[in-house]
N, C-alpha and C positions, 0 to 999 in steps of 0.2 A: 353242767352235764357230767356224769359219772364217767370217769373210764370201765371197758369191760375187761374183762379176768382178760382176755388174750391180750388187750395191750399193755395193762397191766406186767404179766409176764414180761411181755419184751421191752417195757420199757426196765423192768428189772434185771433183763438177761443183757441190757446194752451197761446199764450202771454195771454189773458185773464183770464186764470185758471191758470196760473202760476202767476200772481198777485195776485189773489182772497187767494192763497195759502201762499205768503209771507203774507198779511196786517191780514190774519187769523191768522198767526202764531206769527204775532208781538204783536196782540189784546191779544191774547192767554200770551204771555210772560209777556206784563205789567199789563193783569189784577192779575196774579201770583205775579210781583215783586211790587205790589203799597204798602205794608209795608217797603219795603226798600227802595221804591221811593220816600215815604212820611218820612222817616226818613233822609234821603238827603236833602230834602225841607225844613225839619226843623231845620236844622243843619246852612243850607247857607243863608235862607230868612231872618230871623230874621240880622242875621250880617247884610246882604246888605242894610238892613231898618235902623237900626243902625249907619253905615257908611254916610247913602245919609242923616240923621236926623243933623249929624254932621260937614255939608257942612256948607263953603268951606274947612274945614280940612278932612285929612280923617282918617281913622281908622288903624291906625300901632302900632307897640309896647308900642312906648315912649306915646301915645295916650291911647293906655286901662292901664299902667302902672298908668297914671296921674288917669285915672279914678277910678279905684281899690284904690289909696291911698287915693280920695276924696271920696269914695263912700258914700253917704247918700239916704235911703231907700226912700226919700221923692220927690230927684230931678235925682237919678244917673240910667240910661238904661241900664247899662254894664250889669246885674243880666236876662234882658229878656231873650238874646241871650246865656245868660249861662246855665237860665233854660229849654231852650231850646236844647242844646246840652246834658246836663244830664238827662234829659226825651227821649231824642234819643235813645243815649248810651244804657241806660236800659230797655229801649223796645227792641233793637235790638239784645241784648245779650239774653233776653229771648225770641223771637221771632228762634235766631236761636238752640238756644239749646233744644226746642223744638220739639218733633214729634208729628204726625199725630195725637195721641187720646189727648196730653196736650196743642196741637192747637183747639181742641174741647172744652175742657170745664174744662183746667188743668189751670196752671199760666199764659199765655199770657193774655185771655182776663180781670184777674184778674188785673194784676201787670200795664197793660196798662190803665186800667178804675182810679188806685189809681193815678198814676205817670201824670196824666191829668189833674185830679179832683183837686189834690193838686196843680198842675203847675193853671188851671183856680183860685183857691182860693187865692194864690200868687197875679197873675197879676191884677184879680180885687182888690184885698185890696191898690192893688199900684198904680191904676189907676188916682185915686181922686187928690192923693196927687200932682201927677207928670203933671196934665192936670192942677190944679189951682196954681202949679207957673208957665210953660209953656207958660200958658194964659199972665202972666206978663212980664216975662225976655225974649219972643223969638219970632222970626219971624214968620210969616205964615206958611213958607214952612216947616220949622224946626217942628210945632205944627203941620203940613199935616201931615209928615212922622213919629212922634212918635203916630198919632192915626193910623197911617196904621201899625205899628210896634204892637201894642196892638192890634187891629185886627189880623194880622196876625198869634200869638200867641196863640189867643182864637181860632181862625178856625183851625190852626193844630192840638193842644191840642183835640176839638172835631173830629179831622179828623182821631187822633189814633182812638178814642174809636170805632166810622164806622167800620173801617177798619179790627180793631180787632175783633167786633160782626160777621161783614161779614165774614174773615177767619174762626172764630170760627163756623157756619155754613155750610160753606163749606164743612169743614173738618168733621162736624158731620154728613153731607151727603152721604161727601166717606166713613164713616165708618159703616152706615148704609149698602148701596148698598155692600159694600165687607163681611158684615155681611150674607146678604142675600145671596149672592153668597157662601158663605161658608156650612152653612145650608144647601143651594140647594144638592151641592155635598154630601153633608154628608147624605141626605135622599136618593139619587140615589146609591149612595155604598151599606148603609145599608138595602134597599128596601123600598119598599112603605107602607104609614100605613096597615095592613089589608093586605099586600100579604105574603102568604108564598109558599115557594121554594118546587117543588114537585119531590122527587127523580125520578132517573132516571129510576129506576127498574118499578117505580109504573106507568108511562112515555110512558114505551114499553107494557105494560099490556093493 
């Protein structure tokens, strides 16, 4: 048996509020996890830029080992992606240790604005050195991908401090709104300014 147009309809009007309700709730999730999505990001991108800078070899052990024992502040990448995973790290450990009022205006947006500020201070002071030999010793593609690697850095590093403003916000919102809501109750318990309670005796009179 056929469906007719009207169920039809609603069985297409229910798929349609049943998606509206997942991409809400998925919106809903990552706009919540974009601190731990941006600490993901910054953990993996910086390597992968790293990696593809150092084509045709790629990035394994025997590879950051060699690197690490040559390392010179002037010409070696290794230190990007490193400051990168230790600026992770310790956002994410005070991000999760964190509640609701030290997500307002306690150590997250503090420790996140220094751990940035210092990582940008780093990679610009490194910038200069590593673009003018770059410029001499290396291919195109190699000098593409170490200024997308410095890029990429500098956009995460500000993409903490966003993020953490935003949360910090956020959070100063719901603590408002639960403030008031607290208040509210507390003036309906104890009565209203200016009212008082008139026995019962004086009531029946």
């Amino acid at each position: 048996m056929g469906f007719s147009m009207e169920e039809k309809s609603i069985r297409v009007l229910r798929v349609i509020k049943t998606l509206f309700f997942l991409i809400a709730m998925l919106i809903s999730f990552l706009f919540f996890s974009v601190p731990v999505l941006l600490v993901i990001a910054d953990t993996l991108l910086p390597f992968s830029l790293l990696s593809a800078s150092l084509s045709p070899s790629s990035l394994s052990f025997k590879t950051l080992s060699s690197h690490f024992n040559n390392y010179d502040f002037r010409y070696s990448l290794i230190d990007i992606p490193l400051i990168s995973i230790i600026r992770s790290a310790v956002i994410i450990c005070v991000y999760s240790l964190c509640d609701g009022p030290r997500l307002s205006r306690g150590p997250y947006l503090g420790i996140t604005t220094i751990c940035s500020v210092l990582s940008l201070i780093y990679v610009s002071l490194k910038a200069p050195y590593v673009f003018s030999v770059s410029s001499i010793d290396r291919g195109e593609y190699a000098k593409a991908m170490e200024i997308a690697l410095f890029v990429c850095s500098w956009l995460l590093a500000i993409g903490h401090i966003i993020v953490a403003y935003r949360t910090s916000c956020r959070e100063r919102r719901k603590l408002l709104v639960y403030k008031i809501d607290i208040e509210a109750v507390s003036t309906f318990k104890n009565g209203f300014p200016g009212y008082k309670k008139i026995p019962k005796q004086e009531r029946i009179k």
